[in-house]
RODO-2510 file (C-alpha; in nm, 4 decimals, decimal comma):
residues 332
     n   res          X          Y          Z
     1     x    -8,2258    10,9807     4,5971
     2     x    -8,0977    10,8948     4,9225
     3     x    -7,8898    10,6045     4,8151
     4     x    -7,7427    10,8318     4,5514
     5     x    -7,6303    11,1164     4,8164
     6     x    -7,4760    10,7995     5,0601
     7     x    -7,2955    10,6717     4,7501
     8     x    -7,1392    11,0103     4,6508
     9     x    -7,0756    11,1047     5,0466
    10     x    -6,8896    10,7502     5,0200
    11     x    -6,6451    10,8658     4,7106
    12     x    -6,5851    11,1862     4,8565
    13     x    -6,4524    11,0301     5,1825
    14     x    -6,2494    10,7721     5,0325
    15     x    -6,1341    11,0897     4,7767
    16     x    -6,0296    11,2866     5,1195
    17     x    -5,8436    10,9625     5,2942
    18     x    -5,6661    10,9094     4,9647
    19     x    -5,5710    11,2631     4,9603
    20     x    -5,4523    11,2935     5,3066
    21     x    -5,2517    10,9280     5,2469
    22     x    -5,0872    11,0893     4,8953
    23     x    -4,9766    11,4053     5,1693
    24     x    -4,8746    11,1633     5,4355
    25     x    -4,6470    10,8794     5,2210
    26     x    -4,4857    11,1398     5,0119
    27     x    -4,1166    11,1659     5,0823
    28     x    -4,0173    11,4887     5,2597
    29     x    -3,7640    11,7729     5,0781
    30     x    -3,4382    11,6666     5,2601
    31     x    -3,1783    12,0391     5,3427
    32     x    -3,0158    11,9760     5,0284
    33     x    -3,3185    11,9935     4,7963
    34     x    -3,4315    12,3174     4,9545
    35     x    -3,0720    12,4693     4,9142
    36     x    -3,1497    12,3742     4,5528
    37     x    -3,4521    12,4803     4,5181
    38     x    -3,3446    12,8400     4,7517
    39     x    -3,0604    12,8808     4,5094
    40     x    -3,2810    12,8379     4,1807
    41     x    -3,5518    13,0762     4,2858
    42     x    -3,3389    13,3624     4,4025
    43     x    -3,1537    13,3376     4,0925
    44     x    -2,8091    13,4230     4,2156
    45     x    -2,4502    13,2963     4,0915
    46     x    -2,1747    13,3142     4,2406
    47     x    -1,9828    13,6040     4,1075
    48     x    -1,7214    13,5857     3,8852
    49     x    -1,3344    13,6432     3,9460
    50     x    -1,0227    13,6280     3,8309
    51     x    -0,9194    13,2486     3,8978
    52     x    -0,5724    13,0890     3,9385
    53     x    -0,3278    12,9487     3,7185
    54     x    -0,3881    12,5804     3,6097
    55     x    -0,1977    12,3981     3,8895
    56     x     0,0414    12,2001     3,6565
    57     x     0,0158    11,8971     3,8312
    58     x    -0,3547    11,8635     3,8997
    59     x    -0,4143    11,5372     3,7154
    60     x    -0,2212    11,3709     3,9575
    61     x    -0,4271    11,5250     4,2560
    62     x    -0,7417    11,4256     4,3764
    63     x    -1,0158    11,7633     4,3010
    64     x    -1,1008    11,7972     4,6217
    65     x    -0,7651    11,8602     4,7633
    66     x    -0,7404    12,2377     4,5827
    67     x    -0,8918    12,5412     4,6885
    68     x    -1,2430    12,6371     4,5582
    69     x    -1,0847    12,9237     4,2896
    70     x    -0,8531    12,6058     4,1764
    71     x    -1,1471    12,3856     4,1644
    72     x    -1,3079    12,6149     3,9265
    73     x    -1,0243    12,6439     3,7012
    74     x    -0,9143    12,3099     3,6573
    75     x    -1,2790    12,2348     3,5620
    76     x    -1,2440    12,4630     3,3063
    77     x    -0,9718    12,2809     3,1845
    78     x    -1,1436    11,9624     3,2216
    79     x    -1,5178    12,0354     3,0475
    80     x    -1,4541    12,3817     2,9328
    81     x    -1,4689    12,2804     2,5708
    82     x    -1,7814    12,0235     2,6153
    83     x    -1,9456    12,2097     2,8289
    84     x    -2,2558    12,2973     2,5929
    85     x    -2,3135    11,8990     2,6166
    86     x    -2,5615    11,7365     2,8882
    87     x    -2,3269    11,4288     2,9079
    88     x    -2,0028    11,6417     2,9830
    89     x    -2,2329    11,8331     3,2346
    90     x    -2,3330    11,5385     3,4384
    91     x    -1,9970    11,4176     3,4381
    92     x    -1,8197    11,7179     3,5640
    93     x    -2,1706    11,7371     3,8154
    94     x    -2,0725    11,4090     3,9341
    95     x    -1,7292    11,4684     4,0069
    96     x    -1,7785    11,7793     4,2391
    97     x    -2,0920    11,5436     4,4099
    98     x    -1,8998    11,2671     4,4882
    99     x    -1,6798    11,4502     4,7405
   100     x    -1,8157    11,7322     4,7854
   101     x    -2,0770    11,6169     5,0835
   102     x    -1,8122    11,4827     5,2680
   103     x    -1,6349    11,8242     5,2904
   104     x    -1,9241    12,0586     5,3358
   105     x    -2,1977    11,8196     5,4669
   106     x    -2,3530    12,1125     5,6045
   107     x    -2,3904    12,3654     5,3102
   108     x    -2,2122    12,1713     5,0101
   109     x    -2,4956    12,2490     4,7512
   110     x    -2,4074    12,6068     4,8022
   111     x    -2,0380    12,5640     4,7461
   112     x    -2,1101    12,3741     4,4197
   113     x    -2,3066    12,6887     4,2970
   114     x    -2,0267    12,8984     4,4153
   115     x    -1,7580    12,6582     4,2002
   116     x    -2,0020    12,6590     3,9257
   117     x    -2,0385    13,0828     3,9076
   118     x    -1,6635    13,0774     3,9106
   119     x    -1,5733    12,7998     3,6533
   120     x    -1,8695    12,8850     3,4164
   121     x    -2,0650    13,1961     3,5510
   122     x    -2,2534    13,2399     3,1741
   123     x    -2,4025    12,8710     3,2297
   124     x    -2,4042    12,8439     3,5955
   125     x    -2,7685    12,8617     3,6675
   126     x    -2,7920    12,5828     3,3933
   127     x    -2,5546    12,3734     3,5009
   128     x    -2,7233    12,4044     3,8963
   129     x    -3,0641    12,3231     3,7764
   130     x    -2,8846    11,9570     3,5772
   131     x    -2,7576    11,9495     3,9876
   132     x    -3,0384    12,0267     4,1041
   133     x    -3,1892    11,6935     3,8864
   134     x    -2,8873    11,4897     3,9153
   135     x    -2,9319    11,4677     4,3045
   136     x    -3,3408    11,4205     4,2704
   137     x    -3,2447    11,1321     3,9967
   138     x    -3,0072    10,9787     4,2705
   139     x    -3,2294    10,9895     4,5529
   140     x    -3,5021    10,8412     4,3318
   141     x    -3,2984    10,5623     4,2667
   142     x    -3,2022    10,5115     4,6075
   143     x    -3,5532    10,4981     4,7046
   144     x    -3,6406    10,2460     4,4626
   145     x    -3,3555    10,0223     4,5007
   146     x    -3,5151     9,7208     4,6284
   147     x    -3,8580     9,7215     4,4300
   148     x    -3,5881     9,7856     4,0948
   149     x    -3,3972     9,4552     4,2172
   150     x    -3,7475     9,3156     4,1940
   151     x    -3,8694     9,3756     3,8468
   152     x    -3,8185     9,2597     3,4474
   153     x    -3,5700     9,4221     3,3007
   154     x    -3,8238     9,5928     3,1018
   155     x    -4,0244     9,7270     3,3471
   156     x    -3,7038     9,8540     3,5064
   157     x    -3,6378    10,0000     3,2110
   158     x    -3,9277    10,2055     3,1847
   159     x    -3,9159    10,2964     3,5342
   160     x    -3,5825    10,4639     3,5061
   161     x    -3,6455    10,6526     3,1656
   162     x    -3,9315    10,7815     3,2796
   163     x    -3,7689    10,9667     3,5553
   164     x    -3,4929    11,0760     3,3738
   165     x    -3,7311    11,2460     3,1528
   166     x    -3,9126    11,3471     3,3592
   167     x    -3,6219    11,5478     3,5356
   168     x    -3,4031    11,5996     3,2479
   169     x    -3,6515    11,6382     2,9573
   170     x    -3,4773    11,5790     2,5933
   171     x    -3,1571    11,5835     2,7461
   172     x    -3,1529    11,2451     2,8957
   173     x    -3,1327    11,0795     2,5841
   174     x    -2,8011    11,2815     2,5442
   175     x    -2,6737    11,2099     2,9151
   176     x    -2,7548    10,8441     2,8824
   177     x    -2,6620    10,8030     2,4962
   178     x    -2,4343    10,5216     2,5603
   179     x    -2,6404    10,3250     2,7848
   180     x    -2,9124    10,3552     2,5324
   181     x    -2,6376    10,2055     2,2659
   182     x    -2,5563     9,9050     2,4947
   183     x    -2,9042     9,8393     2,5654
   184     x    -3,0065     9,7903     2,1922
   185     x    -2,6854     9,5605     2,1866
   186     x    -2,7660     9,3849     2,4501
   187     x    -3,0956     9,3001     2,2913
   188     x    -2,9584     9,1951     1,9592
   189     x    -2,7449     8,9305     2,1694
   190     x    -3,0049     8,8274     2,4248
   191     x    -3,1927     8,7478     2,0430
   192     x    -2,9295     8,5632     1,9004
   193     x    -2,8707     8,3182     2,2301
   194     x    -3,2406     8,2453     2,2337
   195     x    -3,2893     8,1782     1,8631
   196     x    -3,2382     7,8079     1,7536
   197     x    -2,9321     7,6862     1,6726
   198     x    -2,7802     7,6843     1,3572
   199     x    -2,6868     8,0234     1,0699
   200     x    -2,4409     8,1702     1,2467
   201     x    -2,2681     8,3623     0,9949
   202     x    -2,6308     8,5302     0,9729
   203     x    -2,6217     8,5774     1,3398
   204     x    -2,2730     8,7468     1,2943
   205     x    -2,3492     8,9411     1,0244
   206     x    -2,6461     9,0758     1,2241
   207     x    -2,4383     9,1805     1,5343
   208     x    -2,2101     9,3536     1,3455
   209     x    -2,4640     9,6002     1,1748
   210     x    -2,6370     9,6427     1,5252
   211     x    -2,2754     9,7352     1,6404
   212     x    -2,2320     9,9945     1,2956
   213     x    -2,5478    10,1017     1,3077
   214     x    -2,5591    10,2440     1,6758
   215     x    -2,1855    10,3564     1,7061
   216     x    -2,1485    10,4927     1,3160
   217     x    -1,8690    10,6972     1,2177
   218     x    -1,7287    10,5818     1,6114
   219     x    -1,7549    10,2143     1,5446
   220     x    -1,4006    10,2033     1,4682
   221     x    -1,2791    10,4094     1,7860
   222     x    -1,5424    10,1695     1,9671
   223     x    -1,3502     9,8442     1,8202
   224     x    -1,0147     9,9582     1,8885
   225     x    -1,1034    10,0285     2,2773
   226     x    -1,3195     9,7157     2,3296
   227     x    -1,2755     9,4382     2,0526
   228     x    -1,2390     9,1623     2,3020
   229     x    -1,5235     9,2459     2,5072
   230     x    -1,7610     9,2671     2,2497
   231     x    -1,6293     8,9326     2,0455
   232     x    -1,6868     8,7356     2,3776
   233     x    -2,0069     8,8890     2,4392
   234     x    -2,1052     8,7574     2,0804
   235     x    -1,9460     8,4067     2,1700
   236     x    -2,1493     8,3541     2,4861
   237     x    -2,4278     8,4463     2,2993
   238     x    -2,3655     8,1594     2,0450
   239     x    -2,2723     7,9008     2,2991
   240     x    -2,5120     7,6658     2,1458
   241     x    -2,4278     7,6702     1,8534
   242     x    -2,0675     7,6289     1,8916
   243     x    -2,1011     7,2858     2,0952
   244     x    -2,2492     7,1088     1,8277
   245     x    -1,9268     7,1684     1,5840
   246     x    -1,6724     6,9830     1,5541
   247     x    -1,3219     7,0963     1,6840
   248     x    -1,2491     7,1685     1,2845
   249     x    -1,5632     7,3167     1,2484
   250     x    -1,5633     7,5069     1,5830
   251     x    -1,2041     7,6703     1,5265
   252     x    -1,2824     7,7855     1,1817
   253     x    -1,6093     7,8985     1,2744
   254     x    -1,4200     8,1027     1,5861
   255     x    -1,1376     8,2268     1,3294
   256     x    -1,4408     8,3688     1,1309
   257     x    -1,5994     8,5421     1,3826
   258     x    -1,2687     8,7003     1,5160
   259     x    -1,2174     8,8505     1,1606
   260     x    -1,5343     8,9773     1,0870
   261     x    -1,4602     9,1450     1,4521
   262     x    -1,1692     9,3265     1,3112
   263     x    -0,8917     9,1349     1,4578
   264     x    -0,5804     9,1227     1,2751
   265     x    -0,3353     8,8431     1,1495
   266     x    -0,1179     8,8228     1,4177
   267     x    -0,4223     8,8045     1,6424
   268     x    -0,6172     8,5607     1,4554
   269     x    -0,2905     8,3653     1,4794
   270     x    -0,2074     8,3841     1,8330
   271     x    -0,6076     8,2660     1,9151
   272     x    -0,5614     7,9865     1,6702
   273     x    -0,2468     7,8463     1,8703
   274     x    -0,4210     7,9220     2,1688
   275     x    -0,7620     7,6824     2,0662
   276     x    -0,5480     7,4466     1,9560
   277     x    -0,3848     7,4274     2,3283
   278     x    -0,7029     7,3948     2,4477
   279     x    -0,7839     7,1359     2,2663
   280     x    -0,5054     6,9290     2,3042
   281     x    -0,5452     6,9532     2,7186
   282     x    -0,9417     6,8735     2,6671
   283     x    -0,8440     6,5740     2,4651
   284     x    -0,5678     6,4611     2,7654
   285     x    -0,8641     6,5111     3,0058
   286     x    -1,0696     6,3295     2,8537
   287     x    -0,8374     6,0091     2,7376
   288     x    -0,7041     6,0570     3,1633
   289     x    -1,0518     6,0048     3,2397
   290     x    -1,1681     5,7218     3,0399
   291     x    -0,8418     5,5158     3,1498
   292     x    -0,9190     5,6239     3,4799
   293     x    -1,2576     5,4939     3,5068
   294     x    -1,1683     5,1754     3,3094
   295     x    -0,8863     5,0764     3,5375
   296     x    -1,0939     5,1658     3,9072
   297     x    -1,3833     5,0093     3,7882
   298     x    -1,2817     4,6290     3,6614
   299     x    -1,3415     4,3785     3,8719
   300     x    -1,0970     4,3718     4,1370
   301     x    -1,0347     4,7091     4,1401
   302     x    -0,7013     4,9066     4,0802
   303     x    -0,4124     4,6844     4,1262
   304     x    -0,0072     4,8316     4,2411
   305     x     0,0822     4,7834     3,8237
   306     x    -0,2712     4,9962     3,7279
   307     x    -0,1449     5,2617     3,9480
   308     x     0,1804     5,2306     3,7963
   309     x     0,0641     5,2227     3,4544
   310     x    -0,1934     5,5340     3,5430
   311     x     0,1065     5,7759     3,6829
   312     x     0,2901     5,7095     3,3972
   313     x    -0,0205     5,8344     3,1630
   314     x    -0,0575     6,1361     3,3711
   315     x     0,3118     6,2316     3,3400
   316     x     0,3039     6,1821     2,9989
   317     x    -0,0064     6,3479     2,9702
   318     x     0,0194     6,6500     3,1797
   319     x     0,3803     6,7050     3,2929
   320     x     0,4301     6,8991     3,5330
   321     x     0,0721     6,9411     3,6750
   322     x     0,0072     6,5353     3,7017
   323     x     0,1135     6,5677     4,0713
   324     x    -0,0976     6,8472     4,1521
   325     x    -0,3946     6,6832     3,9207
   326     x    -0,3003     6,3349     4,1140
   327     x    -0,3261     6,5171     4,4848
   328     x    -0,6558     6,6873     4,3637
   329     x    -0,7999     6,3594     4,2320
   330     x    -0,7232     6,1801     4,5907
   331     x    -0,9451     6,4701     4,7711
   332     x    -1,2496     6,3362     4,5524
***
């Protein structure tokens, strides 16, 4: 009986110390969070009022050099007609938090609600509770920026999505809908450049329905902005399986890949000359080489006619650059 009562007086204590620890270690509400979390609790928008007219030339301004009332209007301009969606929200959020601590380190969360109530007074309170998160989700991820550097990318991963839902609820799969995108590309070519060589017009084929399948009716839009980026992303990714073609193989297997990738004739053409360029100055290199090593490593070593015979080569070889590939070559 007694043991029992020391054993339970021993959980309660360590209960207590953990408690007080939790209360201790846990990060203190900085001014801005309480302005936040003042603002959200009383409720209160800035009024609205009549704003200015659209200054013409605002896209060639930075935001932060109009007036508050010219703020709000030209982000009415800017997000007016997205503003229902969480990604447009963060974005515009984003825009007036990059600057806007600079210029009102003192009370800047309360001039955001005031540019909010002006700009969209029917979603204001909305829009400063995504502020409210946006700033949390920031400070989280300053906080965690060294143990993040430290983990999988998995377990990063999960980290980060669970704060975002955390603070943004559904939304965050909305606010981060592209990343999310990228992420399951990513994966399909982190697959690909582990699996074995060999098959790779099936590893082609299954890049390009990862790429339709997350970006749908926008996979064209997505192509025309960033064809090249996402071809050499799949040719990294296939590395190893390109070094063990031949240079016939190789370029037709390249050719294929840049077609199924949408690129068009002239394209196709102009990358064609181009690996055959290539070529040609890899096969230079390597014949330079070879003659090179021949003639500096007989016995005797390099006599004046070798040298002779060896500048000629690399004129004929690489024109204009054999001086600059002979003075490079004397440094080694």
């Amino acid at each position: 009986m007694f043991q029992n009562k020391k054993i339970l007086f021993s959980v309660l204590i360590s209960l207590v110390i953990l408690f007080v620890g939790i209360l201790i270690l846990r990060p203190n509400k900085d001014k801005n969070q309480k302005d936040f979390e003042s603002l959200l609790s009383e409720g209160k928008v800035a009024e609205s009022k009549e704003l200015p007219n659209l200054p013409e030339d605002y896209a060639d301004h930075k935001l932060m050099e109009y007036s508050i009332e010219e703020i709000a209007r030209i982000l009415q301009e800017k997000y007016g007609k997205n503003i229902d969606n969480p990604a447009a929200q963060i974005a515009m959020i984003e825009e007036l938090m990059k600057d806007l601590p600079k210029l009102y380190p003192n009370d800047w969360v309360k001039v955001l609600n005031q540019i909010l109530g002006y700009a969209f007074p029917n979603k204001a309170l909305e829009l400063l509770r995504m502020s409210e998160s946006l700033y949390n989700y920031n400070r989280f991820r300053e906080a965690n920026m060294s143990k993040v550097g430290l983990m999988s990318d998995e377990a990063r991963r999960d980290m980060m999505w669970k704060e975002r839902y955390r603070l943004f609820g559904e939304k965050a799969d909305q606010i981060w809908a592209m990343e999310k995108k990228m992420t399951v590309i990513g994966d399909s070519l982190k697959r690909i450049k582990e699996s074995p060589a060999g098959n790779l017009d099936a590893k082609l084929s299954q890049y390009s329905q990862t790429l339709k399948e997350q970006f749908g009716k926008d996979y064209p839009r997505l192509m025309e902005n960033k064809r090249q980026q996402l071809t050499e992303g799949f040719m990294v990714s296939v590395q190893k399986d390109l070094k063990v073609l031949s240079y016939g193989e190789r370029k037709s297997a390249l050719r294929e890949i840049r077609q199924t990738m949408g690129m068009d004739q002239a394209a196709l053409n102009r990358w064609d000359t181009l690996e055959e360029e290539r070529e040609k100055a890899w096969q230079n290199q390597q014949k330079y080489a070879e003659k090179r090593n021949q003639l500096s490593t007989k016995k005797g070593g390099m006599t004046a006619e070798d040298e002779k015979a060896l500048d000629a080569m690399r004129k004929q070889l690489f024109g204009e650059e054999a001086e600059i590939i002979k003075n490079e070559l004397a440094k080694t």
